[in-house]
N, C-alpha and C positions, 0 to 999 in steps of 0.2 A: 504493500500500500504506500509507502514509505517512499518507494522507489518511481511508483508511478505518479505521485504526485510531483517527486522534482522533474520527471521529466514532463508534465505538463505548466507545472511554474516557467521551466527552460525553454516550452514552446515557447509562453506568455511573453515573455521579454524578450524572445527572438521576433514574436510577431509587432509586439511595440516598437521595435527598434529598427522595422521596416519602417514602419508606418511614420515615424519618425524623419526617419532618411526621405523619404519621398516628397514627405510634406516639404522639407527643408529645400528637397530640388527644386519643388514647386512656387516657392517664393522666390527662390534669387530667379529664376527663370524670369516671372514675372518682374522683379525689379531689374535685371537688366533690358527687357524689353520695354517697360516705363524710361528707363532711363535714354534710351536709343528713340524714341516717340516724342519727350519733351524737349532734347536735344535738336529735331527737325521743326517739330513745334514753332521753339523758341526762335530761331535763326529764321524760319519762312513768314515769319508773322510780317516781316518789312516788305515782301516783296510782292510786287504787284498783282492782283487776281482780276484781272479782266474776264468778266464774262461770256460763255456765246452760247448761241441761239441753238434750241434744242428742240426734236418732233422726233415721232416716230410711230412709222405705218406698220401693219400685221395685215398678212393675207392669207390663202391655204398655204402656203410653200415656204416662207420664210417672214422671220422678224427684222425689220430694219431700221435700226437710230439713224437719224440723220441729224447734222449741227452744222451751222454755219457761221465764221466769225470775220472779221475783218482782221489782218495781218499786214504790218509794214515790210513793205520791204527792206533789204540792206542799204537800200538806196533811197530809203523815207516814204514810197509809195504805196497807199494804200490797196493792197490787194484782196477781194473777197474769197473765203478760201470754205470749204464744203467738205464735211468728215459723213463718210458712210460709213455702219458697221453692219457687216449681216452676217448674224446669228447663226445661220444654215451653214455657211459656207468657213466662219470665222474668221471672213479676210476684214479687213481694215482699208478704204481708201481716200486718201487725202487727194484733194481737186482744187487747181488755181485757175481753170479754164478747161474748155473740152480737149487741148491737145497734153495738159498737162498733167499728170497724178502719178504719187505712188501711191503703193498697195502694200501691206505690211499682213503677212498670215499668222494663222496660230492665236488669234484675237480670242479669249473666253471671257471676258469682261472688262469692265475699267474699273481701279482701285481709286482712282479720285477723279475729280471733274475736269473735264477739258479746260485747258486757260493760255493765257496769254501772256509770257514772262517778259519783260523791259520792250513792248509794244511789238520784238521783231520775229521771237521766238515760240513756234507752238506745240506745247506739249502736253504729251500723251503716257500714259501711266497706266497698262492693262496687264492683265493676267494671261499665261500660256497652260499650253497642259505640260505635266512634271511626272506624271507617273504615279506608283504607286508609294505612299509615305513623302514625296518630293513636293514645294508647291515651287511656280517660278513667277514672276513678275519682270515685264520688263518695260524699257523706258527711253522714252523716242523725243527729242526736241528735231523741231523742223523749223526750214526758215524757206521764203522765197531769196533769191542773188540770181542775177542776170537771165531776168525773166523766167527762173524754171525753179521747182519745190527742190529742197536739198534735207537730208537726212544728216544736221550737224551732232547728232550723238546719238546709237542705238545701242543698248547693252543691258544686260539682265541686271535688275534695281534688287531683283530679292533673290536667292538659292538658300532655300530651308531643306532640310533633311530629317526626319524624327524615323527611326528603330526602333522598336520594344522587346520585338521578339527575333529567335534566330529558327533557321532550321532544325537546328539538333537541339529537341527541347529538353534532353535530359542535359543537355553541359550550364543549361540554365534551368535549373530545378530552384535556386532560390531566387530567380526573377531580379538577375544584377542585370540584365544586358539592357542596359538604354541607351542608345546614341542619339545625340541632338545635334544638329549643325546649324549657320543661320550665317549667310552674305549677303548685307545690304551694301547700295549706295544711293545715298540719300542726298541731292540738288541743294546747297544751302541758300543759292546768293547766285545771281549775272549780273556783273556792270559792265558798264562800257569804259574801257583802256583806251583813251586817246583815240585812236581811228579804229579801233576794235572793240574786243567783247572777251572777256574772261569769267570761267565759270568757276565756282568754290561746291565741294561737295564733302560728304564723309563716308567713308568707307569705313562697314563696321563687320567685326568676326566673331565668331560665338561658338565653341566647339565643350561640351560638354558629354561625358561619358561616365557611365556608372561603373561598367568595368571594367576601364582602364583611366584613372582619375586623372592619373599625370598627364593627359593628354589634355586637360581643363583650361582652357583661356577664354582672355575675349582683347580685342582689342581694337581700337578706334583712330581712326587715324585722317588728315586734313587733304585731300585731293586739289589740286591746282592745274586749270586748264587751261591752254591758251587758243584761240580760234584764229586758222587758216584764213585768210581773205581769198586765196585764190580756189582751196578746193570747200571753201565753206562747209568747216568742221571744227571741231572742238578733239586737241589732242594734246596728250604729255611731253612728246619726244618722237623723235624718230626713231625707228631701228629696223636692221637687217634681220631675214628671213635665210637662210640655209636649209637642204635639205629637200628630199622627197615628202608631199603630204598629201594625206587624205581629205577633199574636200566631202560634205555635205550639208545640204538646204535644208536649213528648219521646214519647211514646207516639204521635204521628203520627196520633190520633184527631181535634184541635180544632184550626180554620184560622179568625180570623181579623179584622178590623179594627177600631180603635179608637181612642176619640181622648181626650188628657189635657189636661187645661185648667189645672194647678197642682196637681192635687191631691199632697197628701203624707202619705210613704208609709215605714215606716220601712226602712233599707236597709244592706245591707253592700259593701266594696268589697272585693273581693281580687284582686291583680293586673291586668289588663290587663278585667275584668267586673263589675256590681255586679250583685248579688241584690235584688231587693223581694221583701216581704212586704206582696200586695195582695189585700185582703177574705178572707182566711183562708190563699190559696194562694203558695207561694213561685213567682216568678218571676226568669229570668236574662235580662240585659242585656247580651247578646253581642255584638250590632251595633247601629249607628244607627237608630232606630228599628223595633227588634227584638225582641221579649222572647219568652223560651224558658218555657214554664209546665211544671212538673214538678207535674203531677195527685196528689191522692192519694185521689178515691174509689173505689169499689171495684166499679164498675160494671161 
């Protein structure tokens, strides 16, 4: 009797000292996610939210928002610019005129409202599919320059990852395996630099693991961009490309090979992926010899 009761006392505080441990995940998680949320808050609160004009039709076949806002150009002129999204399809098309538009794919929704940053810049902040456990968000400022739409930043704003469970459920019979990951970048600030335009952002990292601890961080850090006048972009630096790589299209249409010899290419890093911007199209550099091409014509 004696015996079975320590070993039920030994459950007891084995089960409280989960319940414990979790709970405690569960707050810093939450407080470092408050803290990443009042941090863009804070910093956006200054910068301008120009409104635009929003409708949207439903028939048998598909749902479709439409918004339309007025856009300066680089050049100070005022352009009317027209955002379709259809639901059916998930494409994304941005319109300055009938000969003009991109089209951006993999659209599942919008995480905030369409707006309009320092009069010239229009951006877009949607959701993609991520799979199973993954969500992804990503984040498009456009501008009109010499008469035609230009793509001056496309790149993934959120890569979150949550684990709980593994395959082999007996190597987690007391329920340690939980991996959490989280890459944001978050748009703090655009002003204008003398004849140009410079963007401030934050890039933030979040990798917690239940078991394997040591691998526990976070870190935050201040992104500095400076904007192309000639290829109308927002980039860090230049850098060379080496090597054989596997191309493919978020849209799952373009497959494939090719090879870099030096060439360079202007590029962004944000966390753990670096963006190019090569021969007009942004490209992501996911893995080792890998690049993710986010299309934007309208085919």
């Amino acid at each position: 009797m004696v015996n079975l009761m320590f070993k039920s006392w030994t459950l007891f505080i084995i089960l409280i000292s989960l319940m414990q441990a979790a709970y405690s995940q569960k707050t810093e998680e939450k407080q470092m996610g408050q803290l990443a949320d009042s941090v863009k808050a804070k910093l956006l609160s200054g910068m301008p939210k120009d409104s635009t004009k929003h409708s949207s039709t439903r028939n048998r076949y598909q749902y479709v928002e439409e918004h339309t806002c007025t856009l300066y150009s680089l050049g100070d002129k005022p352009i009317k610019i027209s955002i379709n999204y259809n639901h059916a399809s998930d494409k994304l098309a941005i319109r300055s005129g009938p000969s003009d538009a991109l089209c951006l794919h993999g659209c599942r929704g919008f995480i905030d409202s369409i707006r309009i940053i320092n009069s010239h810049f229009l951006e877009l902040h949607f959701q993609i599919t991520g799979g199973t456990g993954v969500r992804l968000e990503r984040y498009v400022l456009v501008c009109v320059s010499k008469g035609r739409l230009h793509r001056a930043i496309d790149v993934l704003s959120v890569i979150e990852s949550r684990f709980k469970e593994t395959f082999v459920k007996e190597v987690d019979s007391l329920h340690l395996y939980d991996e959490h990951s989280v890459q944001k970048f978050n748009v703090l600030g655009l002003k204008n630099r003398e004849s140009s335009f410079e963007l401030t952002a934050e890039e933030y990292h979040y990798e917690k693991s239940k078991f394997r601890p040591e691998k526990n961080y976070v870190l935050q850090d201040t992104v500095n961009l400076e904007f192309d006048l000639q290829s109308d972009i927002f980039y860090a630096k230049s850098e060379k490309i080496y090597g054989d790589y596997t191309i493919d299209s978020d849209d799952n249409l373009q497959h494939e090979k090719r090879s870099f010899s030096g060439e360079e290419y202007p590029m962004i890093k944000i966390n753990d992926n670096r963006y190019f911007f090569i021969n007009g199209e942004w490209y992501m550099n996911d893995q080792e010899n890998h690049l993710t091409l986010f299309p934007s014509k309208c085919d």
